[in-house]
C-alpha positions as CSV (number, residue, x, y, z in Angstrom):
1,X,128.0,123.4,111.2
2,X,128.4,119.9,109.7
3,X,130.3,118.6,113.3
4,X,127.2,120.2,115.4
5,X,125.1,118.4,113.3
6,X,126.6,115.4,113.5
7,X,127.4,115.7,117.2
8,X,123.9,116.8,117.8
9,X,125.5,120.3,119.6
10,X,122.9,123.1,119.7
11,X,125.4,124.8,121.2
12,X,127.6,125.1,118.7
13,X,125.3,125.1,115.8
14,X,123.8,128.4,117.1
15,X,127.3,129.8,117.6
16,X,128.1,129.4,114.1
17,X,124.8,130.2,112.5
18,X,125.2,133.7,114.6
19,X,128.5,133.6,112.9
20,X,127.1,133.4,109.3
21,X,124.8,135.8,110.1
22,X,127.2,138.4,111.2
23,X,128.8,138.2,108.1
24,X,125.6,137.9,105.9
25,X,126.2,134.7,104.2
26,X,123.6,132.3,103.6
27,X,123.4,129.1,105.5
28,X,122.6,127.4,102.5
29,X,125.5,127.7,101.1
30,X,127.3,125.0,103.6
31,X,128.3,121.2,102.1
32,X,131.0,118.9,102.2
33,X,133.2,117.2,99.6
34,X,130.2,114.9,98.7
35,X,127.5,118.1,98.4
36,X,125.8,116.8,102.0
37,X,124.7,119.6,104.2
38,X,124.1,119.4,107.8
39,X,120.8,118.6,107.5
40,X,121.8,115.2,105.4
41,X,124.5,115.1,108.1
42,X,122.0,115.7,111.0
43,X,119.6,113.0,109.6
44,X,121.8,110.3,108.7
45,X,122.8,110.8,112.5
46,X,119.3,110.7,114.2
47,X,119.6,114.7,115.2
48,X,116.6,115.4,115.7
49,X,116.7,118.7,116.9
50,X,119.3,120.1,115.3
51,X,117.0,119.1,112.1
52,X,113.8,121.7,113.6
53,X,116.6,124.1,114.0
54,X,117.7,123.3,110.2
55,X,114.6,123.8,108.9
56,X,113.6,127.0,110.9
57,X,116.9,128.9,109.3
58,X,116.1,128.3,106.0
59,X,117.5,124.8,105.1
60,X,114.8,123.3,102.8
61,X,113.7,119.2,102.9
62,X,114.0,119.0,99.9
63,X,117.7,120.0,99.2
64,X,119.7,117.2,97.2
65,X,123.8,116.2,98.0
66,X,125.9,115.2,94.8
67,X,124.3,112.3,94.1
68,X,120.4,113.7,94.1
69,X,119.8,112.3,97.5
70,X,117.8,113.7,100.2
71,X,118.0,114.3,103.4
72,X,114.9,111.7,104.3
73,X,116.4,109.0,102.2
74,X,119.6,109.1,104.9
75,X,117.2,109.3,107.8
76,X,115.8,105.9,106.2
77,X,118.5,104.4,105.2
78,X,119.9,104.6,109.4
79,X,116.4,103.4,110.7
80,X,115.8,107.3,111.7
81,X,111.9,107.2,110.6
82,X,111.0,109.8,113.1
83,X,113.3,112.2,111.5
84,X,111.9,110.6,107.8
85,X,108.4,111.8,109.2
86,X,109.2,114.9,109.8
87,X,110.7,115.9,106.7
88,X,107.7,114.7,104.9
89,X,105.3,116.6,107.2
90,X,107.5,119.6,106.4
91,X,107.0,118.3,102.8
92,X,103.8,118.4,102.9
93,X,103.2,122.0,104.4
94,X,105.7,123.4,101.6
95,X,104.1,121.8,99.1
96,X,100.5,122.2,99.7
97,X,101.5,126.2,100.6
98,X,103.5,126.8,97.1
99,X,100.2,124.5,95.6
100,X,98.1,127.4,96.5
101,X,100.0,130.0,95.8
102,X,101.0,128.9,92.3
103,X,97.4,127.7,91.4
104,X,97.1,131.1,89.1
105,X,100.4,131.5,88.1
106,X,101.0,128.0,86.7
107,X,97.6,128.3,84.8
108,X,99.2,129.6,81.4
109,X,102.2,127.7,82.1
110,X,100.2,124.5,82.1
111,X,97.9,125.0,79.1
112,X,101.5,125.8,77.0
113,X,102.7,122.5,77.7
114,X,99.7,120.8,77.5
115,X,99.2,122.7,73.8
116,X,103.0,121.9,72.7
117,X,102.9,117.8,73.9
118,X,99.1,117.5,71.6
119,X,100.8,119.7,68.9
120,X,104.3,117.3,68.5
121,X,104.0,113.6,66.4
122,X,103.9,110.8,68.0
123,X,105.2,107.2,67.5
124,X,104.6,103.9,68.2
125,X,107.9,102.0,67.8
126,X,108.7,98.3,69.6
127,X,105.5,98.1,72.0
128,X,106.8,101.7,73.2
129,X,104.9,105.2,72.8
130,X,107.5,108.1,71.9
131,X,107.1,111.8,71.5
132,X,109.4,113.8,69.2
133,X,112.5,113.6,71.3
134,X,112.2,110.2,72.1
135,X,110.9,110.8,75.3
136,X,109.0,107.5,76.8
137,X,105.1,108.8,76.8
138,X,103.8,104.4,77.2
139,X,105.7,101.8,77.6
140,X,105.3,98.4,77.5
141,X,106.5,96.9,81.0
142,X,103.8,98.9,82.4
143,X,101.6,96.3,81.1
144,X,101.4,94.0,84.2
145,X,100.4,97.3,86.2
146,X,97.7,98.2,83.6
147,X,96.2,94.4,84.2
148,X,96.5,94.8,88.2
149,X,94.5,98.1,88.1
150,X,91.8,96.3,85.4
151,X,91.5,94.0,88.5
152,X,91.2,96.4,91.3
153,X,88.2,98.8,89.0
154,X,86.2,95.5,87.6
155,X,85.6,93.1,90.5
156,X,82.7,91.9,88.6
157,X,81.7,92.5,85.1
158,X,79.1,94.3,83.1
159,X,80.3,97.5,84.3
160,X,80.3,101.2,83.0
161,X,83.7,102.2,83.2
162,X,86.1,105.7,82.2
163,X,89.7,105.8,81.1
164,X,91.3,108.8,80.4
165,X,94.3,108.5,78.4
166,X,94.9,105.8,75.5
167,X,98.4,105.8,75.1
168,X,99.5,101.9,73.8
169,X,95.7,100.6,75.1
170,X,97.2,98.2,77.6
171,X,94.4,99.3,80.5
172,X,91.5,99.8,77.5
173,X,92.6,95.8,76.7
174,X,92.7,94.7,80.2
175,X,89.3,96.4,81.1
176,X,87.5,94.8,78.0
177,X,88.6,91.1,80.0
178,X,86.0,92.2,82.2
179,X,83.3,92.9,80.1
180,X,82.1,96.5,80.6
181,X,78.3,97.3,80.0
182,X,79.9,100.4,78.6
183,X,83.1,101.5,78.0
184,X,84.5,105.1,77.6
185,X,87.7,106.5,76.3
186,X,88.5,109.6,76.1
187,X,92.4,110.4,73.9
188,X,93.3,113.7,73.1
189,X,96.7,113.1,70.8
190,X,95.4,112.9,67.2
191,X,98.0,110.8,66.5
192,X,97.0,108.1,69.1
193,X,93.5,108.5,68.2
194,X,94.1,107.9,64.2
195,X,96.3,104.5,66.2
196,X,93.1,103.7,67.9
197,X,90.9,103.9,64.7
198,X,93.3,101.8,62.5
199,X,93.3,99.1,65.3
200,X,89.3,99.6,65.2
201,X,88.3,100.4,69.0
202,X,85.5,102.6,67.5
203,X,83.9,99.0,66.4
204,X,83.8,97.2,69.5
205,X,81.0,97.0,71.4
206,X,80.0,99.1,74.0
207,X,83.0,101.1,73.4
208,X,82.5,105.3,72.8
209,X,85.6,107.3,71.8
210,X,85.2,110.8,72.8
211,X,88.1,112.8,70.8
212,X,89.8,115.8,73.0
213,X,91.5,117.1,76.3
214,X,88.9,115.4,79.5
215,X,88.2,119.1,80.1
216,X,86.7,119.7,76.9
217,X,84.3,116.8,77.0
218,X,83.2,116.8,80.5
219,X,79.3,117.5,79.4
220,X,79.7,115.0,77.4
221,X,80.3,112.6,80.6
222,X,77.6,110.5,83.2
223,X,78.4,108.5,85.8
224,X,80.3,105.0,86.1
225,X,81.5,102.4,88.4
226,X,85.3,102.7,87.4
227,X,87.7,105.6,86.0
228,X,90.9,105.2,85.3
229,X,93.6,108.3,84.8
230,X,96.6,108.4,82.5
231,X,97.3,111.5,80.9
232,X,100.7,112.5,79.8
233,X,102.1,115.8,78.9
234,X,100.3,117.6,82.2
235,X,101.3,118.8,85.8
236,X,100.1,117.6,88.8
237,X,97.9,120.2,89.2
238,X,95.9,119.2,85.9
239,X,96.0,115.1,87.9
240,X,94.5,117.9,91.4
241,X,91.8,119.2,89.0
242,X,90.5,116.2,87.6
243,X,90.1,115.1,91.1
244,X,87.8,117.4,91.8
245,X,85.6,115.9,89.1
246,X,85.8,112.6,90.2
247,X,82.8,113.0,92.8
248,X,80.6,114.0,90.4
249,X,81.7,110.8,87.9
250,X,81.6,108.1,90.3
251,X,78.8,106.0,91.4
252,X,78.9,105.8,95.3
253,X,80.1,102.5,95.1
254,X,82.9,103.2,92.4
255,X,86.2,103.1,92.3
256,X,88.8,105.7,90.9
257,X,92.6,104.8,90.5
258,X,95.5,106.7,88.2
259,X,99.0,105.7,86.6
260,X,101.2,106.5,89.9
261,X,104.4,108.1,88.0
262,X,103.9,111.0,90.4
263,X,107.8,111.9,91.2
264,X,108.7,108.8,90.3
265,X,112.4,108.7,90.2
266,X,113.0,109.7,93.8
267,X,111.7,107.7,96.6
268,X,111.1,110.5,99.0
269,X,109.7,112.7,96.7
270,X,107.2,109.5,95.4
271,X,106.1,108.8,98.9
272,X,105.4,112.8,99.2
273,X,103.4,112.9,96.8
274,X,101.4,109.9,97.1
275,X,100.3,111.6,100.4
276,X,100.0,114.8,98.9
277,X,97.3,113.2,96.6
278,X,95.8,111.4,99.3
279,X,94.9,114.4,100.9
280,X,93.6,115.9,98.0
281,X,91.1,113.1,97.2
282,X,89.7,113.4,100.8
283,X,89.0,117.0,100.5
284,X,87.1,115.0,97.7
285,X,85.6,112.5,99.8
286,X,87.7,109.6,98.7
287,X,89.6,107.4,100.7
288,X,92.6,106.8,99.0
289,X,95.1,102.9,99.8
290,X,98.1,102.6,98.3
291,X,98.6,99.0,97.8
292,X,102.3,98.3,97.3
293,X,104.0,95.9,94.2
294,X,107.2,95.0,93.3
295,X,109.1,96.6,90.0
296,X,111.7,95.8,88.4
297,X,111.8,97.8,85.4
298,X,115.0,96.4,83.3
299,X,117.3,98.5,81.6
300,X,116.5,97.1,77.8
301,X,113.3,98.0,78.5
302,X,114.4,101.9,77.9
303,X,116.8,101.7,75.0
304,X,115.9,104.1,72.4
305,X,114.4,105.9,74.9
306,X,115.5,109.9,75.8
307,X,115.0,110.2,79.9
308,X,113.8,107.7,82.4
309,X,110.6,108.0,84.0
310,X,110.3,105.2,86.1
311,X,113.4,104.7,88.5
312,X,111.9,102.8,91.8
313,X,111.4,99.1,92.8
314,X,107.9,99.2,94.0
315,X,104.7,101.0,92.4
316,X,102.5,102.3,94.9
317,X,98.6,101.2,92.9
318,X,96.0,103.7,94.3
319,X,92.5,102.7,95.0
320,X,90.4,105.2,95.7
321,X,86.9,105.0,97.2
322,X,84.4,107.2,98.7
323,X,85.0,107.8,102.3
């Protein structure tokens, strides 16, 4: 199977699926030394077809070799970007599919983890927000990002503006350089929003501190020119449902933007999901560019740290707009 996929031989690759299937072994089972399967080996080498047959036999896109690499991340890598394509359209159906059908499932799953993440301490330690186990929930190099999406909501000032999700502050600072008309936080960690009392943000001007998960306080919400989304501790599905409260927050010439951490320690799986949420916000009526910026996150920056979130050289910033 791994020669035919290299060689690009139908042929042969239905002679020994047939094979397999005779002797009821799954197809899946199939790598070499280096935990590549033929459909790593068939993208790396620009098979094409022999990666539609993969896929129609039960090889999955997203299956990972030894070193947590993809089969699109080969295809890349050798300049193969129609191959890269068409992994992420298959991607992309998957995904979207299993979204639906795990919509009710995940529902109590969600609302545990959501309940254990608000019900652990937090700490602030070295310009770096940690949980209980260490685990990185803000960090401080993310400050530069936090400054380029102030600039991308405020293009002017006197604005009313929504950020969800406190964390270290770094966005609420960089949107009060603008100089909001009005300017909402909502924080629902009692331990970050004791941190934002001691540091006073419930004096400032024009700011309004609204204590609890977003989908408590919703009623308690009008409409503004900019929101901004940072929540920690939920799925993607929880980022899916706020979406479909953005319309309804957003003045029609707002704009709406988000951290971008969404499978952020896999190329492939980043740029799948920055589509994935692009087509979610249109079903929204937003229009959703990704404007592209450097990283280079260094590796100081995460000692004391449990776990990496952040693993990729460019951050994709989201600005989204109504179509």
């Amino acid at each position: 199977m791994l020669q035919a996929a290299k060689e690009g031989d139908s042929k042969q690759l239905r002679e020994a699926l047939a094979q397999l299937a005779d002797h009821e072994i799954s197809v899946t089972e199939f790598s070499d030394d280096q935990g590549r399967t033929p459909l790593h080996v068939a993208s790396a080498y620009g098979r094409e077809a022999i990666v539609r047959e993969l896929l129609l036999v039960g090889f999955s896109y997203n299956l990972l070799d030894a070193n947590k690499r993809t089969a699109a991340e080969y295809a890349q890598e050798a300049g193969h970007n129609d191959i890269y394509e068409l992994l992420i359209e298959e991607g992309m159906r998957c995904e979207l599919v299993l979204s639906a059908l795990r919509a009710n499932e995940q529902g109590d799953e969600r609302e545990t983890a959501n309940a254990a993440y608000l019900q652990q301490p937090l700490r602030y330690e070295d310009g770096k927000l940690l949980d209980a186990e260490s685990n990185g929930v803000m960090m401080g190099w993310e400050g530069p990002l936090m400054r380029m999406h102030a600039d991308v909501l405020c293009p002017t000032t006197g604005l009313d503006v929504l950020n969800v999700g406190f964390g270290l502050g770094l966005i609420d600072e960089e949107l009060q350089r603008h100089a909001p008309k009005t300017h909402t936080i909502i924080e629902a960690h009692p331990d970050v929003y004791a941190h934002m009392l001691q540091l006073g943000w419930d004096k400032r001007p024009g700011v309004r501190i609204l204590f609890g998960r977003w989908q408590d306080v919703l009623d308690q919400l009008v409409a503004y020119d900019a929101i901004f989304f940072d929540t920690f501790g939920e799925y993607y599905e929880d980022l899916k449902e706020f979406h479909e409260h953005v319309p309804n927050l957003l003045r029609q010439t707002g704009i709406y933007s988000f951290f971008n951490g969404l499978a952020a320690t896999n190329p492939f799986f980043h740029d799948l999901y920055c589509r994935i949420a692009a087509v979610d916000l249109l079903d929204m009526g937003l229009h959703t560019e990704y404007r592209t910026v450097p990283m280079d996150v260094k590796a100081e920056e995460w000692e004391g740290v449990k776990g990496k979130y952040w693993t990729l050289n460019t951050y994709n910033l989201p600005i989204c707009r109504f179509s």
